[in-house]
Backbone as XML, in Angstrom:
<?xml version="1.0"?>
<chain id="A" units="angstrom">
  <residue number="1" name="UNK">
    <atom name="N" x="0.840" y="-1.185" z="0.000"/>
    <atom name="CA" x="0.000" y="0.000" z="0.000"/>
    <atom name="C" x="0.882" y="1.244" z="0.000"/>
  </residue>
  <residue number="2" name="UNK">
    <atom name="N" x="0.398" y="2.219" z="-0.794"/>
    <atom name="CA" x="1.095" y="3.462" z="-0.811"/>
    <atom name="C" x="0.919" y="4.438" z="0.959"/>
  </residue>
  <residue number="3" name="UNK">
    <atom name="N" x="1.567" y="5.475" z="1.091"/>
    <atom name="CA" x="1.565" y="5.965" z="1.963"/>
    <atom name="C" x="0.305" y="6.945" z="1.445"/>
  </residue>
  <residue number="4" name="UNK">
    <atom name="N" x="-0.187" y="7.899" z="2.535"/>
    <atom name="CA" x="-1.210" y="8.406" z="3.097"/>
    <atom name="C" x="-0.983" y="10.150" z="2.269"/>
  </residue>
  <residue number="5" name="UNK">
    <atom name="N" x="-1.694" y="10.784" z="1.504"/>
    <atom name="CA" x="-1.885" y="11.505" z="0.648"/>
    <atom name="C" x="-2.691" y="12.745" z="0.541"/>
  </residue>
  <residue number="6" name="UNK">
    <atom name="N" x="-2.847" y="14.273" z="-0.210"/>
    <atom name="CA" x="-3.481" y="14.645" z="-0.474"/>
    <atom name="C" x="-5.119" y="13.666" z="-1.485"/>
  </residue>
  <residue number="7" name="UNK">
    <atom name="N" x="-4.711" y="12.592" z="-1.369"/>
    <atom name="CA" x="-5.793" y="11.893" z="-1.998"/>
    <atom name="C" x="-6.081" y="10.198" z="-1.485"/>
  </residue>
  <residue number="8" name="UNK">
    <atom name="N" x="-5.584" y="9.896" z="-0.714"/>
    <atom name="CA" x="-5.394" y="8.762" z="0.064"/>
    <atom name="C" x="-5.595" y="8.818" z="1.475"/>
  </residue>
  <residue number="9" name="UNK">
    <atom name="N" x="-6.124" y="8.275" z="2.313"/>
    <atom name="CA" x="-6.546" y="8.130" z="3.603"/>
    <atom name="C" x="-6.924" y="6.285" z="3.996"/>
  </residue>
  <residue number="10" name="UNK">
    <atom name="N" x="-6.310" y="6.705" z="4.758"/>
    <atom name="CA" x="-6.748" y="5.036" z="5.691"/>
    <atom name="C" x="-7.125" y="5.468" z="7.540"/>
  </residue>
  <residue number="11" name="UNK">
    <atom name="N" x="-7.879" y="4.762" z="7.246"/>
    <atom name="CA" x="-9.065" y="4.855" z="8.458"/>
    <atom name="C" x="-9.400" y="3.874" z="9.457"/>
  </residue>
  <residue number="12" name="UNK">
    <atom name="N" x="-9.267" y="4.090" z="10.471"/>
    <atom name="CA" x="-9.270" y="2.523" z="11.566"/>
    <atom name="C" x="-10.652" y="2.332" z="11.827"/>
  </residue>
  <residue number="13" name="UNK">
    <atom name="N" x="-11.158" y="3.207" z="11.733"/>
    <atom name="CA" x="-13.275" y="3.158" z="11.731"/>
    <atom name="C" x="-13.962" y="4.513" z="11.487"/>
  </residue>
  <residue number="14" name="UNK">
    <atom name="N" x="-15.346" y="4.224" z="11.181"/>
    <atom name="CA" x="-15.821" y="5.199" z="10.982"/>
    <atom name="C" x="-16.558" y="6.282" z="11.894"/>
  </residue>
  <residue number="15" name="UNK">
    <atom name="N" x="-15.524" y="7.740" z="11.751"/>
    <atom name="CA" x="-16.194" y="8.445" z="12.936"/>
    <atom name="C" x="-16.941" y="9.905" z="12.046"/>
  </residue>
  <residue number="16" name="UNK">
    <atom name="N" x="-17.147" y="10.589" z="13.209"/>
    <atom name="CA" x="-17.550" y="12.061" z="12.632"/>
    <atom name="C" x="-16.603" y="12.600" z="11.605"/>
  </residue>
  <residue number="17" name="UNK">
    <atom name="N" x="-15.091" y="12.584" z="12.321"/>
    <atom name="CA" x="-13.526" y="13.190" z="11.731"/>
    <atom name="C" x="-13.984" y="12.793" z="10.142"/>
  </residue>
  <residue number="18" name="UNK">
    <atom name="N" x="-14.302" y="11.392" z="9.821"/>
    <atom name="CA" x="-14.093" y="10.713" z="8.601"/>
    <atom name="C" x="-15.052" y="11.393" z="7.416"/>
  </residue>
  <residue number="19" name="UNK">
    <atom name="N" x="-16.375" y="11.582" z="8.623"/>
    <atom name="CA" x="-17.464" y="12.275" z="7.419"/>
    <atom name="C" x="-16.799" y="13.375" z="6.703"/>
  </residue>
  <residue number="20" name="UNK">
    <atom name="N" x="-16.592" y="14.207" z="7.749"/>
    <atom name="CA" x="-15.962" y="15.557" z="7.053"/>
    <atom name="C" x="-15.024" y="15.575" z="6.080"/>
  </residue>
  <residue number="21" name="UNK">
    <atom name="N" x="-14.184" y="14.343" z="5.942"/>
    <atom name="CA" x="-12.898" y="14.238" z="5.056"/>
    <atom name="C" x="-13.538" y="13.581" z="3.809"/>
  </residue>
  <residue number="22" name="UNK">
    <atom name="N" x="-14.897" y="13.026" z="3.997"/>
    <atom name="CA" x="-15.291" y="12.173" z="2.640"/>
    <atom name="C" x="-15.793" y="13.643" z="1.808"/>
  </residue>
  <residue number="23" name="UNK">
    <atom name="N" x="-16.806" y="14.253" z="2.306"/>
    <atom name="CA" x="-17.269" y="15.913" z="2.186"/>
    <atom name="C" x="-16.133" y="16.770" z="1.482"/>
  </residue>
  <residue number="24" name="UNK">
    <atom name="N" x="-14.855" y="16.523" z="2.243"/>
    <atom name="CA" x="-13.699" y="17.165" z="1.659"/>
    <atom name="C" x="-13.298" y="16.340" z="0.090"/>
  </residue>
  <residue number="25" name="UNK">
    <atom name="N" x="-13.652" y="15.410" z="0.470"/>
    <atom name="CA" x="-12.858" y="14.412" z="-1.210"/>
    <atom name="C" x="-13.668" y="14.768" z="-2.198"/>
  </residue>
  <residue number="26" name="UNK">
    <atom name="N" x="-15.410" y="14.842" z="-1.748"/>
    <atom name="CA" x="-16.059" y="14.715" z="-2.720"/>
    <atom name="C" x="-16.786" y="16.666" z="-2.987"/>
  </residue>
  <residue number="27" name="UNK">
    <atom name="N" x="-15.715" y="17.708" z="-2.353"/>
    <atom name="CA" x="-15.612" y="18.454" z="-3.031"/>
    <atom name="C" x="-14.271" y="19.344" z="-3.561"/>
  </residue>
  <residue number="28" name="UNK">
    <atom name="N" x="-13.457" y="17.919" z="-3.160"/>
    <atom name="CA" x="-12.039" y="18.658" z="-4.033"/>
    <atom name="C" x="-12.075" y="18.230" z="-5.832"/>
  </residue>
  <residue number="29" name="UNK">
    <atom name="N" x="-11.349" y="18.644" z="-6.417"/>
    <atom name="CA" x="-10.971" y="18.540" z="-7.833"/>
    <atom name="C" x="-11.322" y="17.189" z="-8.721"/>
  </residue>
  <residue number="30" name="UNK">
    <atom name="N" x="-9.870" y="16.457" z="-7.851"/>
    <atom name="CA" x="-9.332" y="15.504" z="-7.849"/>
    <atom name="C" x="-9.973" y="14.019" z="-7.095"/>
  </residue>
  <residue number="31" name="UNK">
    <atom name="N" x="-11.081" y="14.116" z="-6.106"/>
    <atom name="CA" x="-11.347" y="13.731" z="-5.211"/>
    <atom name="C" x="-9.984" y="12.776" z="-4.506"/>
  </residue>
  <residue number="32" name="UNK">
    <atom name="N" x="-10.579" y="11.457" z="-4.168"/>
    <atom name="CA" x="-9.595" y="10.586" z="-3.819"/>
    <atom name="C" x="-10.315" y="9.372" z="-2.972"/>
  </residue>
  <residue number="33" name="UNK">
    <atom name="N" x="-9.117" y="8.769" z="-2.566"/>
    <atom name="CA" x="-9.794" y="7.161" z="-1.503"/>
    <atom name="C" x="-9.478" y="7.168" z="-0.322"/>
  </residue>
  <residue number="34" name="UNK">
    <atom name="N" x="-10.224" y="6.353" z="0.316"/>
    <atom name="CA" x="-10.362" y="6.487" z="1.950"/>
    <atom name="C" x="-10.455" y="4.715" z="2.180"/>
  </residue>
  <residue number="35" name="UNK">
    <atom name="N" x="-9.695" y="4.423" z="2.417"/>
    <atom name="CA" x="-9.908" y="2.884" z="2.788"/>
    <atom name="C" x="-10.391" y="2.776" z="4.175"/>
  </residue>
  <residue number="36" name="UNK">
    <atom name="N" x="-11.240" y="2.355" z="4.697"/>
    <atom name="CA" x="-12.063" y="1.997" z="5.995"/>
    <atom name="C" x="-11.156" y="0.802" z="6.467"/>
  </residue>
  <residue number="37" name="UNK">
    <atom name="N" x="-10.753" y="0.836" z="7.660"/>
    <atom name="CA" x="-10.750" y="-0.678" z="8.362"/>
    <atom name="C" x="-9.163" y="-1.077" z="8.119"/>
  </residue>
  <residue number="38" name="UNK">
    <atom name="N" x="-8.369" y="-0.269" z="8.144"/>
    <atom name="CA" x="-6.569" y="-0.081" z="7.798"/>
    <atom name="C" x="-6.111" y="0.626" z="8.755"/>
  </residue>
  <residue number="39" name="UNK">
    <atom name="N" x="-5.301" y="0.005" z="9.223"/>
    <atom name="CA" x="-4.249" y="1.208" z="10.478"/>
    <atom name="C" x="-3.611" y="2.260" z="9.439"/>
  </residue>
  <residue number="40" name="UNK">
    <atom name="N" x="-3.508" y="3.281" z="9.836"/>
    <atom name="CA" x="-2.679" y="4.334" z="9.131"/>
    <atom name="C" x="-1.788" y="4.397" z="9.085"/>
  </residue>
  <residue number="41" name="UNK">
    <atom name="N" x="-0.773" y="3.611" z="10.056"/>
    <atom name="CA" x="0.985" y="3.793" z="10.396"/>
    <atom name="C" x="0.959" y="2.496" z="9.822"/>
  </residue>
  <residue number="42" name="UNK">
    <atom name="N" x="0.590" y="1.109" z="10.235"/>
    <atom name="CA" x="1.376" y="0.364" z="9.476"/>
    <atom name="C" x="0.307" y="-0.411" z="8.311"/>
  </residue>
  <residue number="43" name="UNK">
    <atom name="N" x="-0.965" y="0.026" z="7.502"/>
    <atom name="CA" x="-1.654" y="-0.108" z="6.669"/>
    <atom name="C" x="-1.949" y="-2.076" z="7.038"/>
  </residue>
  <residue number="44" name="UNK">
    <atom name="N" x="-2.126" y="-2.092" z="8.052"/>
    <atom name="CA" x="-2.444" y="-3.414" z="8.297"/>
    <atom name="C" x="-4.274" y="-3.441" z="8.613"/>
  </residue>
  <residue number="45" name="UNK">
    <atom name="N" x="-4.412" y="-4.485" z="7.406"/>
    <atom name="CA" x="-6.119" y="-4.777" z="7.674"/>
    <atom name="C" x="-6.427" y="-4.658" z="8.996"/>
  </residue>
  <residue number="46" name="UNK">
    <atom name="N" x="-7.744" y="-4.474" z="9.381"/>
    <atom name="CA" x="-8.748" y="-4.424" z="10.573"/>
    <atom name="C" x="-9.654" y="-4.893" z="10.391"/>
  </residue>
  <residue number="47" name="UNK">
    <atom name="N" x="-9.970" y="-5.433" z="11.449"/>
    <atom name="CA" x="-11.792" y="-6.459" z="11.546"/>
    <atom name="C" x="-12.368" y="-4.870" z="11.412"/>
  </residue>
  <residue number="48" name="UNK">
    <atom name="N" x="-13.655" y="-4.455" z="10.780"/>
    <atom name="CA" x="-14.309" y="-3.568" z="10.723"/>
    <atom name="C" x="-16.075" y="-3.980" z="11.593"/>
  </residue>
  <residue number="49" name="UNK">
    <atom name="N" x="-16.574" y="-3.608" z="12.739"/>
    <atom name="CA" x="-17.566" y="-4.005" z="13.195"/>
    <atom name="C" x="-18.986" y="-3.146" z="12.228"/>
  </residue>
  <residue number="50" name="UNK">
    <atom name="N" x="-20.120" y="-3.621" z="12.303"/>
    <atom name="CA" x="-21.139" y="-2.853" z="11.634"/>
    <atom name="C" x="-21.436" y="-1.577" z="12.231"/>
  </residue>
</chain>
């Protein structure tokens, strides 16, 4: 996995912080990806609960 970006995000779950950054993607340019359920430091999968 690439490192963490003006267009890349990894996310350990979904909080408030996250809404605002999807809001941000989906009104920048370029948008970008947000992977749910990934540690950010070492991009290692996560069980994701509902």
């Amino acid at each position: 996995m690439v490192n963490e970006d003006g267009g890349i995000e990894y996310k350990r779950e979904l909080t408030n912080r996250l809404k605002r950054e999807i809001v941000s993607f989906l009104n920048s340019q370029n948008g970008g990806i947000i992977y749910l359920g990934v540690d950010d430091k070492t991009h290692e999968g996560l069980n994701v609960s509902e």
